[in-house]
N, C-alpha and C positions, 0 to 999 in steps of 0.2 A: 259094784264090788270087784271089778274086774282088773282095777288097779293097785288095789290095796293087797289083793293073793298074789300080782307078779312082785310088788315088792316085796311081800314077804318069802318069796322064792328065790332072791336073788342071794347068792353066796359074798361073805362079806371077804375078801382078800385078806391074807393075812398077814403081817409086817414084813415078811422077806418078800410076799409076790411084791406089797407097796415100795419097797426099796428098789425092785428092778423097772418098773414102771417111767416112763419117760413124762414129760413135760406135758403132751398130746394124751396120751392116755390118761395122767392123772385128770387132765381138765374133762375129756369126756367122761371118768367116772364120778367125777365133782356131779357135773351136769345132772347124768339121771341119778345119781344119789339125792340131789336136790329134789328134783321133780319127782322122788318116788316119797319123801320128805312131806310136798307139798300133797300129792294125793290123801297120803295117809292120814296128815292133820283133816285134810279137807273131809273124809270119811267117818273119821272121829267126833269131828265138830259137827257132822248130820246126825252122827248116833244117839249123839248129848241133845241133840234140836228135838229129833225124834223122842223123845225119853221126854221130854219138858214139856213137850203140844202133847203130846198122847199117854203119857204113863208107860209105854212097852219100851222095855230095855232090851238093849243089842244083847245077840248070844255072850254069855261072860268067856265062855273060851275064846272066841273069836276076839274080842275086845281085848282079851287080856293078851293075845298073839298080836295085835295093831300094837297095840302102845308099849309094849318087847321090841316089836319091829322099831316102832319110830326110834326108843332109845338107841337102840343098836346102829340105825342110821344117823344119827346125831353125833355115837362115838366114831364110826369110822368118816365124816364128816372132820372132825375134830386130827385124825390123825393122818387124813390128806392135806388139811390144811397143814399139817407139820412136815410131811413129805416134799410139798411144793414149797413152802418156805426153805427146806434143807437144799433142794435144785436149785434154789435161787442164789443160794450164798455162794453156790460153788461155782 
């Protein structure tokens, strides 16, 4: 679980930091945006495993803070892919 509480710790940037951000930065916060993406599915999809072999369900708060998180990572995913398409035009 050690991955899933840093992503949900990370602060998401907010349209004016995204605008100031260069070409290298946007790509490395692509990067661990992904990767914190993929932890948290990957955490998720044990909790659901876990839940289907055993009957014991993840804490609902906790669960319901994961999959907040993933949304949240998913939209600012969404809005670097806009930012790096805008540096490209220009």
């Amino acid at each position: 679980m050690v991955g899933e509480e840093h992503a949900l710790k990370h602060q998401t940037p907010s349209p004016g930091e995204l605008d100031q951000m260069g070409m290298a930065q946007l790509k490395a916060l692509k990067e661990s945006n992904l990767q914190d993406i993929v932890n948290i599915k990957n955490t998720l999809d044990h909790a659901r495993a876990v839940k289907l072999t055993t009957g014991v369900y993840a804490d609902p708060s906790w669960y319901s803070k994961a999959s907040a998180a993933l949304r949240h990572k998913g939209l600012l995913d969404q809005a670097l892919a806009t930012r790096n398409k805008k540096l490209k035009r220009n």
